[in-house]
SEPATOR-273588 format. One record per residue: residue number from 1; residue in one letter; x, y, z of N, C-alpha, C in turn. Coordinates in nm, 3 decimals, always signed. Last residue first. Example, Ala and Ser with C-alpha at 12.3 -4.5 7.8 and 13.67 -1.06 7.14 Angstrom:
BEGIN
{i->2, aa->s, n_east->+1.285, n_north->-0.225, n_up->+0.708, ca_east->+1.367, ca_north->-0.106, ca_up->+0.714, c_east->+1.290, c_north->+0.003, c_up->+0.787}
{i->1, aa->a, n_east->+1.319, n_north->-0.569, n_up->+0.780, ca_east->+1.230, ca_north->-0.450, ca_up->+0.780, c_east->+1.320, c_north->-0.330, c_up->+0.780}
//
This chain:
BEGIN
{i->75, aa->x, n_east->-2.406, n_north->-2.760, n_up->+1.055, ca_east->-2.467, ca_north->-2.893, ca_up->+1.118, c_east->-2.533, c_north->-2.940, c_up->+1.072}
{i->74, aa->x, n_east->-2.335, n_north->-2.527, n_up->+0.954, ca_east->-2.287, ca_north->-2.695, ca_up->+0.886, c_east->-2.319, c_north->-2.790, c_up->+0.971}
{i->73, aa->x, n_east->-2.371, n_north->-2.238, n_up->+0.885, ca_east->-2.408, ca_north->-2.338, ca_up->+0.975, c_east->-2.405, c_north->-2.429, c_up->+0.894}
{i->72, aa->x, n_east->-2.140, n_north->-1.959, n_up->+0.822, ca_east->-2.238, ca_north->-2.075, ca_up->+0.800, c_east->-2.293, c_north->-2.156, c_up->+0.887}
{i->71, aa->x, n_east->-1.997, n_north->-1.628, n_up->+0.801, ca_east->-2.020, ca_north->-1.725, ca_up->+0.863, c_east->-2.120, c_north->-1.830, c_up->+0.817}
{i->70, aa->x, n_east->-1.827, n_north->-1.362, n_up->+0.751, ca_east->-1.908, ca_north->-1.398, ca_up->+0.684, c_east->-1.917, c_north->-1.579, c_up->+0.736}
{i->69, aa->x, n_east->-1.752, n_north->-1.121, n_up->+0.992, ca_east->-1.719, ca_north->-1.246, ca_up->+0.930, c_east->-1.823, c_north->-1.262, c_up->+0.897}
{i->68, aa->x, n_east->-1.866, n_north->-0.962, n_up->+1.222, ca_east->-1.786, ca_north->-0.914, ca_up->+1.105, c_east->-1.716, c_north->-0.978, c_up->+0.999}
{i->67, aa->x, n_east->-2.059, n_north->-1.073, n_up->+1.417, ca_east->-2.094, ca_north->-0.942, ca_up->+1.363, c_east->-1.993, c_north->-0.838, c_up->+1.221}
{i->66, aa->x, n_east->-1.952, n_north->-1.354, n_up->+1.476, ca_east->-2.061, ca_north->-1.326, ca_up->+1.409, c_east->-2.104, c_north->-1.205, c_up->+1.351}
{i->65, aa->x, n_east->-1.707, n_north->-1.221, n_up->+1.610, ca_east->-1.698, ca_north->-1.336, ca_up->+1.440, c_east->-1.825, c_north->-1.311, c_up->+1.370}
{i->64, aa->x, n_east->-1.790, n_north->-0.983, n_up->+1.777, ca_east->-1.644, ca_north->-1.042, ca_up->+1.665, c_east->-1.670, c_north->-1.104, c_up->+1.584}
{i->63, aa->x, n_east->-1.992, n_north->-1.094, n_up->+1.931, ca_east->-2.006, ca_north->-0.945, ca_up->+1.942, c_east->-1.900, c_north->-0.896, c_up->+1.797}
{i->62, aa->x, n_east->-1.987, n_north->-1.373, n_up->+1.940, ca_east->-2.130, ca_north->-1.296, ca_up->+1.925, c_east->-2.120, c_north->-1.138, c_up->+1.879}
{i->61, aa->x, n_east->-1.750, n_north->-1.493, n_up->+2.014, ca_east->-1.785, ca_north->-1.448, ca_up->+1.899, c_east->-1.946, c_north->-1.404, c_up->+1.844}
{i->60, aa->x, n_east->-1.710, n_north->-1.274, n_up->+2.227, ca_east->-1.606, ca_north->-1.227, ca_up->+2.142, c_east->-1.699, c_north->-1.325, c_up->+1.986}
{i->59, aa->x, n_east->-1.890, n_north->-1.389, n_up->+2.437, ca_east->-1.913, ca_north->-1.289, ca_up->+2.354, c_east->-1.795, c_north->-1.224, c_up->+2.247}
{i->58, aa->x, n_east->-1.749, n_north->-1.650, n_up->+2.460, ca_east->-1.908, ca_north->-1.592, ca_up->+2.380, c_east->-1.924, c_north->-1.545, c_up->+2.306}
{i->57, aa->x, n_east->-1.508, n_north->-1.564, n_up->+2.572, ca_east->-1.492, ca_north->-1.578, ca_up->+2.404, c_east->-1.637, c_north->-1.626, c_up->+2.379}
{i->56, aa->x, n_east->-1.389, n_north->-1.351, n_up->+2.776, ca_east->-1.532, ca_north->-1.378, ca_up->+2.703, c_east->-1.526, c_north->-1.442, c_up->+2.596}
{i->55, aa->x, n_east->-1.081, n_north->-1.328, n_up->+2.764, ca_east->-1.156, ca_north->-1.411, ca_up->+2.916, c_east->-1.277, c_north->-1.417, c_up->+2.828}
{i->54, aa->x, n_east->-0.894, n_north->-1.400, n_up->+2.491, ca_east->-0.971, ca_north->-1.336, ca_up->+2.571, c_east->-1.073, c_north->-1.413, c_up->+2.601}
{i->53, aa->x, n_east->-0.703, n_north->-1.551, n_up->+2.348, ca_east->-0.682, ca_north->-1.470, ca_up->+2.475, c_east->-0.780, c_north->-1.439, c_up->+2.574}
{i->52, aa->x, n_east->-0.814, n_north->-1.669, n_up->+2.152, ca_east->-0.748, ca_north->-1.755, ca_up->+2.265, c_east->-0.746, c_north->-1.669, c_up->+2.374}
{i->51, aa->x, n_east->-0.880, n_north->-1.435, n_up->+2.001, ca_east->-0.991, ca_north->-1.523, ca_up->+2.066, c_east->-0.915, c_north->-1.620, c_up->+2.113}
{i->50, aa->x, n_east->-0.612, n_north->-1.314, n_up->+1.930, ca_east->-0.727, ca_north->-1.275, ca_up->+1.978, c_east->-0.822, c_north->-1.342, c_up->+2.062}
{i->49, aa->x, n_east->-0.571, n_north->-1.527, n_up->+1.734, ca_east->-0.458, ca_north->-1.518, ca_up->+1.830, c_east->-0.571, c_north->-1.431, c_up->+1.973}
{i->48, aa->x, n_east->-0.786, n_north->-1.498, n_up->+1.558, ca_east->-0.731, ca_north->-1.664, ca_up->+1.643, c_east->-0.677, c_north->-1.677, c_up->+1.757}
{i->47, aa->x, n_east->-0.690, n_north->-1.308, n_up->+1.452, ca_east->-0.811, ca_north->-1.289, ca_up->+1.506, c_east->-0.835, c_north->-1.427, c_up->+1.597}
{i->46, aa->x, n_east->-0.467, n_north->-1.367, n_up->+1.354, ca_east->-0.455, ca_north->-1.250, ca_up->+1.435, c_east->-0.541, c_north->-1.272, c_up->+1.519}
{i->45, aa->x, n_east->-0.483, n_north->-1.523, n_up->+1.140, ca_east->-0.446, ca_north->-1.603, ca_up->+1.240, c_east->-0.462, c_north->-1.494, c_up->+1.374}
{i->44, aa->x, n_east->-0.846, n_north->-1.446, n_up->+0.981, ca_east->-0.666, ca_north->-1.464, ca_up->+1.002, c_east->-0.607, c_north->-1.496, c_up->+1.136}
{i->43, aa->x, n_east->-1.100, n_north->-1.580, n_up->+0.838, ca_east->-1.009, ca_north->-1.600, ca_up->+0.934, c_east->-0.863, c_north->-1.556, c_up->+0.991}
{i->42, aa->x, n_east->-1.263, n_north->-1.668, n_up->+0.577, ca_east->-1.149, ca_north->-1.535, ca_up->+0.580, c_east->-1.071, c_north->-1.479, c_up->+0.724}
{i->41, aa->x, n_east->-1.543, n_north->-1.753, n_up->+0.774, ca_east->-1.464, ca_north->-1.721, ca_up->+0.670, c_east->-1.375, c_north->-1.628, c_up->+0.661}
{i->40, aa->x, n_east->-1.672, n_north->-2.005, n_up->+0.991, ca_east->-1.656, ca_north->-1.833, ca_up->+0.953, c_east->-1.522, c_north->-1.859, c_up->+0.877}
{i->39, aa->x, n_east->-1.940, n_north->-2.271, n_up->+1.076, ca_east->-1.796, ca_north->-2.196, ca_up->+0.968, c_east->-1.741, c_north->-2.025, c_up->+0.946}
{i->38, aa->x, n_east->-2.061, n_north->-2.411, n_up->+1.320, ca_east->-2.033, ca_north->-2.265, ca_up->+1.267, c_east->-1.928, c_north->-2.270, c_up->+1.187}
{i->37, aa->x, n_east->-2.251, n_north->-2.650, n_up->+1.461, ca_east->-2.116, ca_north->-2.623, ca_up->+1.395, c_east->-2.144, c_north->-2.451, c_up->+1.331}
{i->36, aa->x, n_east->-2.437, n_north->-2.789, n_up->+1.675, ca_east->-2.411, ca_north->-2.718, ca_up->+1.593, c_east->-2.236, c_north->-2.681, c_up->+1.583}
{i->35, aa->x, n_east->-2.462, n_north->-2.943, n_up->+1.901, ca_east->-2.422, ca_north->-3.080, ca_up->+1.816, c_east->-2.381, c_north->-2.982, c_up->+1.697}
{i->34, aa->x, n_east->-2.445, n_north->-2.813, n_up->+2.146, ca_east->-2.579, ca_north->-2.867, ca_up->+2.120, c_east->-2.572, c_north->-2.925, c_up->+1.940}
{i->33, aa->x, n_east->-2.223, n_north->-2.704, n_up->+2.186, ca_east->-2.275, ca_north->-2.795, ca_up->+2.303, c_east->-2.394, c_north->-2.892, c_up->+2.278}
{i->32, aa->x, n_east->-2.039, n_north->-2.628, n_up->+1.880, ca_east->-2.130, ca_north->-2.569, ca_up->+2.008, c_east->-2.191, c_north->-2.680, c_up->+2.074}
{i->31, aa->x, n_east->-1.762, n_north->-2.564, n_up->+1.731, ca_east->-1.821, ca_north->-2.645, ca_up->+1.760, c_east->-1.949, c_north->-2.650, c_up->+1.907}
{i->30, aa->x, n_east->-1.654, n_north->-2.292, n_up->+1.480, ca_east->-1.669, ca_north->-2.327, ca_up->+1.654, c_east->-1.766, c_north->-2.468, c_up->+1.684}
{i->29, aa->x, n_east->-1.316, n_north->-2.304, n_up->+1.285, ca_east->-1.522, ca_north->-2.345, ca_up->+1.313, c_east->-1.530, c_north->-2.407, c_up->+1.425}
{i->28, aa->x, n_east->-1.250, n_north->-2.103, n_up->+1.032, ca_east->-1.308, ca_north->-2.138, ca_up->+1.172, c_east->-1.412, c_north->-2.203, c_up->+1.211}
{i->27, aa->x, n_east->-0.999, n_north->-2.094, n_up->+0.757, ca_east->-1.158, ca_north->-2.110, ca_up->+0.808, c_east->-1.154, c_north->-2.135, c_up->+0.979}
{i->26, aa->x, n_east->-0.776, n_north->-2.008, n_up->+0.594, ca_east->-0.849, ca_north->-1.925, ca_up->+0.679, c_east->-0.965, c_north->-1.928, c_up->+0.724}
{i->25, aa->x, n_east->-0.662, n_north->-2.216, n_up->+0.461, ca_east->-0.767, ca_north->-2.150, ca_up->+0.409, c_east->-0.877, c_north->-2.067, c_up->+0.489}
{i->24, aa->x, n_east->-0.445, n_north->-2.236, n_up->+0.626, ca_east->-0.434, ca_north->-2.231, ca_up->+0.480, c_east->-0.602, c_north->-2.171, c_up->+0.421}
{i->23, aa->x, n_east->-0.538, n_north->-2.309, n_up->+0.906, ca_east->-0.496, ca_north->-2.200, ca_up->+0.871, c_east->-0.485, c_north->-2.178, c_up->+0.714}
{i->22, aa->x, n_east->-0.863, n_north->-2.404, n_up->+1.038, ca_east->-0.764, ca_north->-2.420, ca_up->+0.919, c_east->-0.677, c_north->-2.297, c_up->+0.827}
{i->21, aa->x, n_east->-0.952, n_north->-2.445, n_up->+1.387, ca_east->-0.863, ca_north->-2.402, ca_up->+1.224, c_east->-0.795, c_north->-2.448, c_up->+1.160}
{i->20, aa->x, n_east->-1.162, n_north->-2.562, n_up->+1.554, ca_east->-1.084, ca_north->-2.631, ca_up->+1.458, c_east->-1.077, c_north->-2.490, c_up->+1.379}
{i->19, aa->x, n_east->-1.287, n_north->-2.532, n_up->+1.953, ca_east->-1.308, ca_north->-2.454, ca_up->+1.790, c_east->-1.134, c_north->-2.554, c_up->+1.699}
{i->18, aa->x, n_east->-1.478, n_north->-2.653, n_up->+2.177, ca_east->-1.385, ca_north->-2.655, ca_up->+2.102, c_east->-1.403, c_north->-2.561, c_up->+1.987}
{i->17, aa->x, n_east->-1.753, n_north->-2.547, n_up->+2.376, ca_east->-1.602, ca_north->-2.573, ca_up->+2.442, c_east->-1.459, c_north->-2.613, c_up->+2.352}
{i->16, aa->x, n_east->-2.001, n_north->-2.342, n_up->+2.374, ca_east->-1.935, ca_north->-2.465, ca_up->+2.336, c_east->-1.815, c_north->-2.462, c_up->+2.393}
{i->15, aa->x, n_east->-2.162, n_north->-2.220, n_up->+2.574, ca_east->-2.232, ca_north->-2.248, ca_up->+2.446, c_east->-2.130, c_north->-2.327, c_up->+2.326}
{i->14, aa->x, n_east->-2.026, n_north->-2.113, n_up->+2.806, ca_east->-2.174, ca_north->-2.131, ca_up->+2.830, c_east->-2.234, c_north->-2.214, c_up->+2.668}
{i->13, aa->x, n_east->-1.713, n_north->-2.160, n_up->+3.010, ca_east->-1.832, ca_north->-2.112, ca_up->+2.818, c_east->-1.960, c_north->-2.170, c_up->+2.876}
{i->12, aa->x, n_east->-1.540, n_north->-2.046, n_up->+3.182, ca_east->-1.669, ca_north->-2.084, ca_up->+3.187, c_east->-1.811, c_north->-2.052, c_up->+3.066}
{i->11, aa->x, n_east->-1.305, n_north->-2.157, n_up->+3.203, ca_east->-1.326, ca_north->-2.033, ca_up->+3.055, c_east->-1.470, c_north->-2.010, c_up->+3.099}
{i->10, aa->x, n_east->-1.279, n_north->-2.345, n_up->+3.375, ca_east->-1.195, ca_north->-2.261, ca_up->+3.352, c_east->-1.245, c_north->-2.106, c_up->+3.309}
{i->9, aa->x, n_east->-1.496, n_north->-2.497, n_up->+3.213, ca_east->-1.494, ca_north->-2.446, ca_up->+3.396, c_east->-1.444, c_north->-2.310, c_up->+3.406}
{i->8, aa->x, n_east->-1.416, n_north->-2.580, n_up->+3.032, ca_east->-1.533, ca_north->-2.511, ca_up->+3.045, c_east->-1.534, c_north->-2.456, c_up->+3.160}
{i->7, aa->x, n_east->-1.138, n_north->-2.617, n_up->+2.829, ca_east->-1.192, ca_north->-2.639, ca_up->+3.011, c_east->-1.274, c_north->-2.535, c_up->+2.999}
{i->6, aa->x, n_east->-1.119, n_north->-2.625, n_up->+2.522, ca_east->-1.111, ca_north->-2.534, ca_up->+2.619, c_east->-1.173, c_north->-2.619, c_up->+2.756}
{i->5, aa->x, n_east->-0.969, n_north->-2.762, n_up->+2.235, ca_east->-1.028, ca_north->-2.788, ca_up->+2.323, c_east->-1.049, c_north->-2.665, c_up->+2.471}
{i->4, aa->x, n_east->-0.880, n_north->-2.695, n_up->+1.910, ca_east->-0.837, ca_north->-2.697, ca_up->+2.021, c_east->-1.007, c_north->-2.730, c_up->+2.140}
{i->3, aa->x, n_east->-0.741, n_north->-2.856, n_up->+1.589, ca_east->-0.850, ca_north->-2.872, ca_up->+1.707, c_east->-0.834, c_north->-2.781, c_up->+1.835}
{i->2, aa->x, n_east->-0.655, n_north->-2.745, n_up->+1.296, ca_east->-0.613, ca_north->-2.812, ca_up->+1.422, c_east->-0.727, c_north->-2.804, c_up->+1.489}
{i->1, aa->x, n_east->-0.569, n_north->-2.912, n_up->+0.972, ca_east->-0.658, ca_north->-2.836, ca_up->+1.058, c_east->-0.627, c_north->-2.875, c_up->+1.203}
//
């Protein structure tokens, strides 16, 4: 699984700053500011490739992961 880290500044997230994939089993999981974890399921790397890119990734996953992935809370 990998880690990545984002500069908050930069990206100016408002609600976390790392996400971990696991590509083999197509999981995601955003790590949020306030100690919560998110699992989303069935992941492909496309949608990975996607959410690096783009300037909102909030709302990419408010409006993307959460509204079309099947997701958990593991905190």
């Amino acid at each position: 699984m990998k880690t990545v880290t984002f500069n908050r500044k930069l990206w100016e997230l408002n609600s976390f700053e790392s996400i971990s994939y696991d590509k083999n089993k197509k999981l995601l999981f955003v790590h949020f500011f306030n100690d919560k974890t998110i699992k989303f399921h069935n992941i492909s790397e496309n949608i990975i490739f996607q959410f690096l890119v783009e300037q909102d990734k909030d709302s990419f996953i408010e409006k993307i992961l959460m509204q079309h992935y099947v997701y958990d809370d593991i905190s």
